[in-house]
C-alpha positions in Angstrom: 60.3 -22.2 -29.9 62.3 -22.9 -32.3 64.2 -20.3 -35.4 62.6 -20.7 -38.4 58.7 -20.9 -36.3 60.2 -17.6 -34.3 60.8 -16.3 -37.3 57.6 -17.2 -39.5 55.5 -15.9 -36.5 57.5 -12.4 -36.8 57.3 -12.5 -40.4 53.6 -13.3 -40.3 52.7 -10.2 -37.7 54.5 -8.4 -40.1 52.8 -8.8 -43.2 49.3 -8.8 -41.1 50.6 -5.1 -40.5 51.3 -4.1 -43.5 47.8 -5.2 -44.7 45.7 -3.7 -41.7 48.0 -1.3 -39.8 47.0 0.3 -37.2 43.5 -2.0 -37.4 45.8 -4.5 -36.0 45.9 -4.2 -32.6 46.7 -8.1 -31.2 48.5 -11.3 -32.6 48.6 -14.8 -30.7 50.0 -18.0 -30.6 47.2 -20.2 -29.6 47.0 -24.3 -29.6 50.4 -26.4 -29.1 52.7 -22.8 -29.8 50.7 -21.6 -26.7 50.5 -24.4 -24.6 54.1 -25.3 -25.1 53.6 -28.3 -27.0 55.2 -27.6 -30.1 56.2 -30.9 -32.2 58.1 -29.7 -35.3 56.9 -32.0 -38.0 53.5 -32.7 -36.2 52.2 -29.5 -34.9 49.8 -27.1 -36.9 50.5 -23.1 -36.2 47.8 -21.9 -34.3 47.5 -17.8 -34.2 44.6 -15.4 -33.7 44.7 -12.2 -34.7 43.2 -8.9 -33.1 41.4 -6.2 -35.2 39.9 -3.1 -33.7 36.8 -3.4 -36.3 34.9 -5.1 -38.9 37.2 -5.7 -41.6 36.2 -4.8 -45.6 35.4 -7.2 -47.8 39.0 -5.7 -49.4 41.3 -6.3 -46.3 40.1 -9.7 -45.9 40.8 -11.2 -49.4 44.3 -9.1 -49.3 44.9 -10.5 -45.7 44.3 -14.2 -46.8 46.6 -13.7 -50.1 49.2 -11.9 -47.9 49.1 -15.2 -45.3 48.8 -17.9 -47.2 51.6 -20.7 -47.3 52.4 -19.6 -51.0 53.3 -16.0 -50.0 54.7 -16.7 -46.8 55.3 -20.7 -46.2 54.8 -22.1 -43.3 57.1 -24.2 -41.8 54.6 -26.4 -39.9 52.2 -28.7 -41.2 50.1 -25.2 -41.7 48.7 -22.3 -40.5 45.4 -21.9 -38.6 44.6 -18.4 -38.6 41.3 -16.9 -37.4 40.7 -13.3 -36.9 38.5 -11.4 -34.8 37.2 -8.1 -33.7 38.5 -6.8 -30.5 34.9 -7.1 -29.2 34.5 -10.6 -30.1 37.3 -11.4 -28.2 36.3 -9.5 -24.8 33.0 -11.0 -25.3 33.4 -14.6 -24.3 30.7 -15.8 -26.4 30.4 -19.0 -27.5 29.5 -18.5 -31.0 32.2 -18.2 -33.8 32.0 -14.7 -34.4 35.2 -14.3 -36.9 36.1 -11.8 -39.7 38.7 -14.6 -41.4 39.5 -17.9 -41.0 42.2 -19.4 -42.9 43.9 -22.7 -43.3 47.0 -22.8 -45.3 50.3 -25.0 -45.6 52.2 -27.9 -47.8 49.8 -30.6 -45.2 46.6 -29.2 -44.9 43.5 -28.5 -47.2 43.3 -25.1 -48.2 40.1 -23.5 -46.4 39.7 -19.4 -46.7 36.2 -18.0 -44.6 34.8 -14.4 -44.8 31.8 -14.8 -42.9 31.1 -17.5 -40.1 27.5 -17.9 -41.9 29.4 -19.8 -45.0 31.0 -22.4 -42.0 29.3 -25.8 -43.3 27.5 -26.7 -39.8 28.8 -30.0 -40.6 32.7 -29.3 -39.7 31.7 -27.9 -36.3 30.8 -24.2 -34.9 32.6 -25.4 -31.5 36.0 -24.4 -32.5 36.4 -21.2 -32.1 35.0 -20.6 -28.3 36.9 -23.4 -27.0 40.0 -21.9 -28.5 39.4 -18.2 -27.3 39.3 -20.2 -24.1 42.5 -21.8 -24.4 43.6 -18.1 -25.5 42.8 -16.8 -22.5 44.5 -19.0 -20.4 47.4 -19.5 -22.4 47.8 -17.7 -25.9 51.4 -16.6 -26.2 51.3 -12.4 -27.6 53.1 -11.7 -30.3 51.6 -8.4 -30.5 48.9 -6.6 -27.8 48.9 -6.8 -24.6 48.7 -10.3 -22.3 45.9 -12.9 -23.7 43.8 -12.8 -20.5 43.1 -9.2 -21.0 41.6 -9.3 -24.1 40.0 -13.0 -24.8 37.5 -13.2 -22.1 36.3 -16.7 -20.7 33.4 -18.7 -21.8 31.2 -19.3 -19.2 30.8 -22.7 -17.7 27.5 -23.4 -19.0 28.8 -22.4 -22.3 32.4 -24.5 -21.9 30.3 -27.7 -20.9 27.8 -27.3 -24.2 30.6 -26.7 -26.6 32.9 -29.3 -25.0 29.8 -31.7 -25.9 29.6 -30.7 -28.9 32.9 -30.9 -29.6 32.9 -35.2 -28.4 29.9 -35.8 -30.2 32.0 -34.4 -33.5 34.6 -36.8 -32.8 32.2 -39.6 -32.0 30.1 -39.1 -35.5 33.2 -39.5 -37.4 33.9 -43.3 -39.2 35.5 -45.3 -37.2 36.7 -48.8 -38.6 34.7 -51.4 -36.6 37.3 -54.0 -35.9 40.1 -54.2 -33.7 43.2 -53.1 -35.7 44.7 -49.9 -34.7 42.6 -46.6 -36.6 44.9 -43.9 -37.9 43.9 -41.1 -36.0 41.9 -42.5 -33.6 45.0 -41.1 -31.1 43.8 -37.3 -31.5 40.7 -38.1 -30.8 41.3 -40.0 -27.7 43.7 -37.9 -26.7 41.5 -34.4 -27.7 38.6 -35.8 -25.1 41.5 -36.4 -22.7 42.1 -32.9 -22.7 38.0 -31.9 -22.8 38.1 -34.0 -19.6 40.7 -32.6 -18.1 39.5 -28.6 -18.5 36.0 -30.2 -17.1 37.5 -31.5 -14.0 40.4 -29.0 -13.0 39.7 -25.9 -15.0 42.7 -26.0 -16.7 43.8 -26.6 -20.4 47.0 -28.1 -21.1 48.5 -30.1 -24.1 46.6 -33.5 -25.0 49.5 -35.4 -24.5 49.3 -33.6 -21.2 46.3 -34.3 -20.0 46.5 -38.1 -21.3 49.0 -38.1 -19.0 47.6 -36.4 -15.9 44.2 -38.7 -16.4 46.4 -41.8 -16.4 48.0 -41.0 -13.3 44.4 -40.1 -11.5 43.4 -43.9 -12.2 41.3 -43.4 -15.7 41.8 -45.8 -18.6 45.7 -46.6 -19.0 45.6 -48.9 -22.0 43.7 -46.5 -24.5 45.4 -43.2 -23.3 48.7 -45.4 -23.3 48.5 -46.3 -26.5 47.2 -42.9 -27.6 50.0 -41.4 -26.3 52.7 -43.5 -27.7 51.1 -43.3 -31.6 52.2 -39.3 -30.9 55.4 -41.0 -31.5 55.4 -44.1 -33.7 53.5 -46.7 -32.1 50.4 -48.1 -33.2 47.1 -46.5 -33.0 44.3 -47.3 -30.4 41.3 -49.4 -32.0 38.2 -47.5 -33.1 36.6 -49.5 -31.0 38.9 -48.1 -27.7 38.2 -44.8 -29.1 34.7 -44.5 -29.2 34.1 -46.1 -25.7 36.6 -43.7 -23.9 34.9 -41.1 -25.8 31.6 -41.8 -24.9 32.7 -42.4 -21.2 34.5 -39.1 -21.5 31.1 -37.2 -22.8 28.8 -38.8 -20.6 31.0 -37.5 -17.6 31.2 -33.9 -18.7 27.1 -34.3 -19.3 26.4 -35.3 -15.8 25.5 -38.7 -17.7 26.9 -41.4 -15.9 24.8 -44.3 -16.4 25.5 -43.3 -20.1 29.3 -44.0 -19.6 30.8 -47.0 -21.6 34.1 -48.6 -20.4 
């Protein structure tokens, strides 16, 4: 980890303590901080934070104006911040179940959300079990005790439906039709490499990772390729690539496979 993200991650905990003191009884690093992918110019900063109770209406609003980039910038592409109730955590449910969710920084769309009712169904309600499952295999503590004692597991029926879920968000996204490479079309091949990978070996690891891992098990080595190397500077795979590794990738993890598309 680099200085200044060491030092915005401290910073951070800090000011989350001032806010909720003693309420505050967990910070993590979750996403690429926590699965040691970190790409300085690339990466968001993933972090959950722990609170022993429902928060007030008053700590949350002073929490999100205490976080955001213009009171304490990020130096990342921005801050994903969700926060939950110690409960939640232990509970491995699948369901979203936050007290804030905030998205803040100089790249990112500012997004600030008190109640997980006011989450537009439309951006996806998958997020936030797949990541207290990443959490509990890999979240880094910056305060609390280790991440596997306190974000509980999803179960696998649970994993599988959310990890649908999560493809078929990808897949109902535009796409362009032709063959020229899609801007972004890498994160999304290379975010169902890692869905695969979890479904196959029960482990989550970076997407550039698991790209890597499913080339060298024999799966599609143009598109993943390709995917990969856009993470530094090449050109994007096709839409067209996309969507059929995607689809191959969901029908796999559905038990699909005369669904699958090569």
């Amino acid at each position: 980890m680099d200085s200044d993200l060491r030092r915005y991650l401290d910073e951070l905990v800090d000011a989350a303590r001032d806010v909720l003191g003693d309420d505050l009884v967990g910070a993590y690093a979750a996403g690429s901080v926590g699965l040691g992918a970190y790409q300085a110019g690339r990466s968001d900063v993933d972090v959950a934070l722990l609170c022993a109770g429902p928060l007030s209406e008053a700590d949350k609003r002073a929490l999100v104006a205490r976080l955001r980039h213009e009171a304490l910038p990020c130096p990342a592409r921005g801050l994903e911040l969700v926060v939950y109730r110690r409960e939640v955590a232990a509970a491995g449910s699948p369901e979203p179940g936050f007290e804030v969710e905030l998205n803040t920084g100089s790249g990112m769309p500012f997004r600030r959300t008190l109640d997980p009712a006011d989450r537009p169904a439309v951006d996806g309600r998958f997020w936030y079990g797949l990541d207290r499952s990443i959490l509990h295999q890999s979240g880094l503590p910056l305060l609390g005790p280790p991440a596997g004692e306190v974000f509980a597991e999803l179960t696998p029926a649970d994993l599988r439906r959310l990890l649908i879920e999560a493809l078929s968000w990808w897949l109902a996204l535009p796409t362009p039709p032709d063959d020229r490479p899609a801007p972004g079309a890498e994160d999304a091949v290379l975010g169902a490499c890692r869905s695969l990978v979890r479904h196959r070996d029960g482990v989550w690891l970076s997407k550039v990772e698991a790209g890597r891992r499913l080339i060298d098990a024999g799966d599609p080595a143009e598109v993943i390729g390709r995917a990969v190397a856009a993470r530094h500077g090449g050109p994007s795979p096709t839409g067209t690539q996309a969507r059929a590794f995607q689809h191959r990738v969901r029908a796999e993890i559905a038990g699909q496979p005369g669904d699958q598309r090569r």
